[in-house]
C-alpha positions in Angstrom: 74.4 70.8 111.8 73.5 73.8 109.5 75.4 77.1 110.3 72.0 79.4 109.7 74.4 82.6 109.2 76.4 80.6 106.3 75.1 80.4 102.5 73.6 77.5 101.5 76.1 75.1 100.2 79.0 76.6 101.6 80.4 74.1 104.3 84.2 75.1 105.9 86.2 71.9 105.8 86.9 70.1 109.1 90.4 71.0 110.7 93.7 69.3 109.6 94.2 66.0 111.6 98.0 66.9 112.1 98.3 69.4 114.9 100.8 72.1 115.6 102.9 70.0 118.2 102.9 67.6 115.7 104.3 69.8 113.0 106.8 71.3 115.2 108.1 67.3 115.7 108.4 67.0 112.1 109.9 69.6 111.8 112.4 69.1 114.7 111.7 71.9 116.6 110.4 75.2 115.1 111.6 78.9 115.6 109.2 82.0 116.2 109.2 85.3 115.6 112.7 87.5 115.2 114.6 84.1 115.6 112.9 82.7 112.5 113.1 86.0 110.7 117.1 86.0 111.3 117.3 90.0 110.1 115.2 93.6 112.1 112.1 94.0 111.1 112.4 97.0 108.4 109.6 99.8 108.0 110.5 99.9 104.3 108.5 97.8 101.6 111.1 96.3 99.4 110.8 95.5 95.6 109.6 92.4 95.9 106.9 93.3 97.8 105.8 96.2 96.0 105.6 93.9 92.9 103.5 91.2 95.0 101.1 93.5 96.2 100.6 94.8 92.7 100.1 91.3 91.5 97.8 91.0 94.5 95.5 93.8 93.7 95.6 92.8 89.9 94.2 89.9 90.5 92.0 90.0 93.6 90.6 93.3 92.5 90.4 93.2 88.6 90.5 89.5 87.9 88.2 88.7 90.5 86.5 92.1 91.0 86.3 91.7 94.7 85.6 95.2 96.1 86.9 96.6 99.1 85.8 99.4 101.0 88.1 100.9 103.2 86.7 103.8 105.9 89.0 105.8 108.3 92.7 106.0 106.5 93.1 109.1 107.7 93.4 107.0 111.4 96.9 105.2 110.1 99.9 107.1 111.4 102.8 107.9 108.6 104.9 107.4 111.5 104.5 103.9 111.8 105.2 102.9 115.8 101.5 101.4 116.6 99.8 97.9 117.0 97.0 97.8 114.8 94.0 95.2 116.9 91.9 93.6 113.7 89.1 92.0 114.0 87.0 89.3 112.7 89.3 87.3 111.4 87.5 85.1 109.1 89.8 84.1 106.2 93.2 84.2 104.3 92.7 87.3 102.8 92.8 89.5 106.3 96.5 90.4 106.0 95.8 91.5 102.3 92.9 93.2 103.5 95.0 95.0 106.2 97.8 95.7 103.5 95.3 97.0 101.0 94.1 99.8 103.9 97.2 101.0 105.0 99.9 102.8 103.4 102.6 100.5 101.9 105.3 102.0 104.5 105.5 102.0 107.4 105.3 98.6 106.5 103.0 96.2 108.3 104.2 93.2 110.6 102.0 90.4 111.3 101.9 87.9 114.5 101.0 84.9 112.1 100.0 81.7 113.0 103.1 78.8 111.8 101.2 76.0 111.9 98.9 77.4 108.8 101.3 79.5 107.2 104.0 77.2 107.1 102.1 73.9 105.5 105.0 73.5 103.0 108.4 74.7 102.3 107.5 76.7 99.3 104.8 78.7 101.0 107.8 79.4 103.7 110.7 80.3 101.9 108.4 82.9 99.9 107.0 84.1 103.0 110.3 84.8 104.3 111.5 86.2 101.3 108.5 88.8 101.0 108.4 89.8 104.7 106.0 90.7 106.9 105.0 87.8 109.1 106.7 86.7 112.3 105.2 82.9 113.4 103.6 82.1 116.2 103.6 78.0 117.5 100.9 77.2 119.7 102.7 75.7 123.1 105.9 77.6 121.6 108.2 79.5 123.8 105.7 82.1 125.5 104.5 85.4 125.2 107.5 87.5 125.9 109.2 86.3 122.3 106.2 87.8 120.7 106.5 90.9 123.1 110.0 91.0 121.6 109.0 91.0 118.1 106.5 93.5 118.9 109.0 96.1 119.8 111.6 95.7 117.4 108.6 96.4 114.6 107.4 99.6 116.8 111.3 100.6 117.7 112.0 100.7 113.5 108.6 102.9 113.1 106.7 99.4 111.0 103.4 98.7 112.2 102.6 95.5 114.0 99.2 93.7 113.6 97.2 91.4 115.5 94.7 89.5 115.2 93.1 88.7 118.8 90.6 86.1 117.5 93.5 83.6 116.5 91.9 81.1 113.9 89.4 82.0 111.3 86.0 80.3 112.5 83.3 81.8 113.7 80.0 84.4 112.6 80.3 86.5 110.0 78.9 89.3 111.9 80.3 89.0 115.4 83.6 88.6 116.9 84.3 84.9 119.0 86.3 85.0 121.6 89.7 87.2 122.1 93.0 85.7 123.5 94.7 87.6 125.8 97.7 87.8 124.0 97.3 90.8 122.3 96.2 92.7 125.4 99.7 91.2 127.1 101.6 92.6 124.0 99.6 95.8 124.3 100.2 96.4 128.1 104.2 95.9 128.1 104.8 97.7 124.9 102.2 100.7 125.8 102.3 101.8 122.4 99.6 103.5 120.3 96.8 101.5 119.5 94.1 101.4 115.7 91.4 99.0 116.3 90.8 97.6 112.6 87.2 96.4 112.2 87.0 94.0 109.3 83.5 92.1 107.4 83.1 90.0 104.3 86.3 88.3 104.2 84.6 84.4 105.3 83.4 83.4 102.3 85.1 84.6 98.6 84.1 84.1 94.9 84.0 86.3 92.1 82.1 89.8 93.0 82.7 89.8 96.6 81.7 92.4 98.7 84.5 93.5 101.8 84.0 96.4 103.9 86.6 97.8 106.6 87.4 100.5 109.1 89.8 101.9 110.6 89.2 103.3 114.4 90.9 106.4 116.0 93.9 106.2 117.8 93.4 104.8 121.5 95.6 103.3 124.1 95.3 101.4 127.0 95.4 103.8 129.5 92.1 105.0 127.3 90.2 102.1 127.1 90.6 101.2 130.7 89.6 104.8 131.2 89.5 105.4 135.5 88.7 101.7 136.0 92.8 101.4 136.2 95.0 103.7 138.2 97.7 103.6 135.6 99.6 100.9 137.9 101.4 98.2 135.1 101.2 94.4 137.1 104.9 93.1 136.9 105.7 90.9 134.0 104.2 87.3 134.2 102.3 88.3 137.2 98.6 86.9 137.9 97.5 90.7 138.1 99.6 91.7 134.5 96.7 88.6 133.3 94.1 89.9 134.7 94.6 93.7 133.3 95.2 92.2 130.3 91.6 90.3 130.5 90.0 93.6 130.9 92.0 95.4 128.1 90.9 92.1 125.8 87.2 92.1 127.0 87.9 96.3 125.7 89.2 95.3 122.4 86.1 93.2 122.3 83.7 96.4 123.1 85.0 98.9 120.8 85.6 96.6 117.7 82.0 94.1 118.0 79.8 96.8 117.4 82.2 98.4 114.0 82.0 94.9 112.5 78.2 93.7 112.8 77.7 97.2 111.5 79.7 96.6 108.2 78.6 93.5 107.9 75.3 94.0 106.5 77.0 95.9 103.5 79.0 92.8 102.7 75.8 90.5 101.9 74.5 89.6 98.8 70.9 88.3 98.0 70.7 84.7 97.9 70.2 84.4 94.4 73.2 86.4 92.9 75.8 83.9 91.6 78.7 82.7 93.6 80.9 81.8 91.1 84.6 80.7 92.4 83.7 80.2 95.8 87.0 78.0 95.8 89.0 81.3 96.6 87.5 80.7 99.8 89.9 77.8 100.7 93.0 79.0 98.0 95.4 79.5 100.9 93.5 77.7 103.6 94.9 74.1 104.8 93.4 71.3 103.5 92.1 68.5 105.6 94.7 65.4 105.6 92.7 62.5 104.2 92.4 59.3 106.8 93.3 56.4 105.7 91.1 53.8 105.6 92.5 51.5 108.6 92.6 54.7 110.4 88.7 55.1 110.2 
């Protein structure tokens, strides 16, 4: 079936056969967040970051003249100390798109998913050596590892980011559906919250419009507003989840509107050239093939 908000001729490839659990087995046994990162999470932005970032820009922005518009800097703390909620996530080049925004320090932490980061060893090691990401696994050890990651990046003044949504499908112009991880993470750690509205980012190729925005500061006790009586559920309680529901389905409200707003600035006629729409799918997973007797 046709997606009707897609571009003609641009199809996403079906998901990886191999699944997380799968990859973890390989593997034998996988690590998340500060255990896989072995070291605190530092605010600074070390040379080797600096210089990818540069190499980043170079080439996203001058190579491929991909332009970015970026609205509401003046929202991103030089503090550091706050989760940043983005939102859609559509592509690979979010985190760049986040990094791009925001100052280089305080330096930006992401929840990142393990399964699609971590497809090879190479794309591991370098993503370990240049910082910034702390894995999630899917059926992995829980939420309160995560909470734990979450704090050590607020406690040294970085800025953690997340990325309710979880996986990259969905419209261009509207948000699928949150988890409720974020809102968990958000609830225990009570730290300052910048909603990050992002459009533009599903399909790439040379030219490409991206537009983001950066919200004011909020926090949960705000976007609850009097619907909560400032009582925080105990930990792993059923009415922790369902505050955090509410907080996601608020997430949801203030960040919807932002990005089908932007999105109209991100699209291009139908007859302006695509080329390179293979940068779509540069740091995506490809499909495993089936074999034959498989079929």
């Amino acid at each position: 079936m046709t997606d009707p908000d897609r571009p003609p001729g641009h199809h996403r490839p079906q998901a990886a056969r191999l699944s997380p659990e799968a990859m973890a087995g390989a593997r034998g046994g996988v690590r998340e967040g500060l255990d896989w990162l072995g070291h605190p999470p530092s605010r600074k932005a070390g040379l080797l970051f600096r210089g990818a970032t540069l190499l980043a820009r170079f080439v996203l922005l001058g190579v491929f003249r991909i332009r970015i518009t970026v609205g509401g800097r003046e929202h991103a703390s030089a503090e550091g100390g706050y989760l940043l909620v983005a939102a859609a996530h559509r592509g690979w080049m979010d985190p760049l798109v986040v990094v791009h925004a925001l100052p280089l320090e305080p330096r930006a932490w992401f929840l990142g998913s393990g399964p699609s980061a971590f497809s090879s060893r190479w794309r591991e090691w370098l993503i370990r050596r240049l910082g910034g990401m702390l894995p999630v696994w899917r059926g992995g050890v829980g939420v309160e590892q995560h909470v734990a990651s979450a704090r050590a990046v607020l406690d040294n003044g970085g800025v953690f980011v997340l990325m309710p949504e979880g996986g990259v499908s969905g419209s261009p112009d509207r948000l699928a559906p949150f988890r409720v991880g974020a809102a968990l993470i958000a609830l225990r750690t009570r730290a300052p919250i910048v909603p990050f509205a992002i459009a533009g980012t599903g399909e790439l190729y040379v030219g490409r419009r991206i537009a983001v925005r950066l919200l004011p500061v909020t926090s949960v006790a705000e976007l609850l507003g009097r619907t909560w009586d400032g009582t925080v559920p105990e930990e792993g309680t059923r009415a922790e989840l369902d505050l955090a529901h509410r907080i996601t389905e608020r997430f949801a409200e203030v960040l919807g509107p932002v990005v089908a707003e932007l999105h109209p600035g991100t699209v291009d006629p139908p007859e302006r050239p695509r080329r390179g729409r293979w940068l779509t799918w540069l740091l995506l997973a490809r499909p495993r093939r089936t074999p034959p007797a498989e079929r």
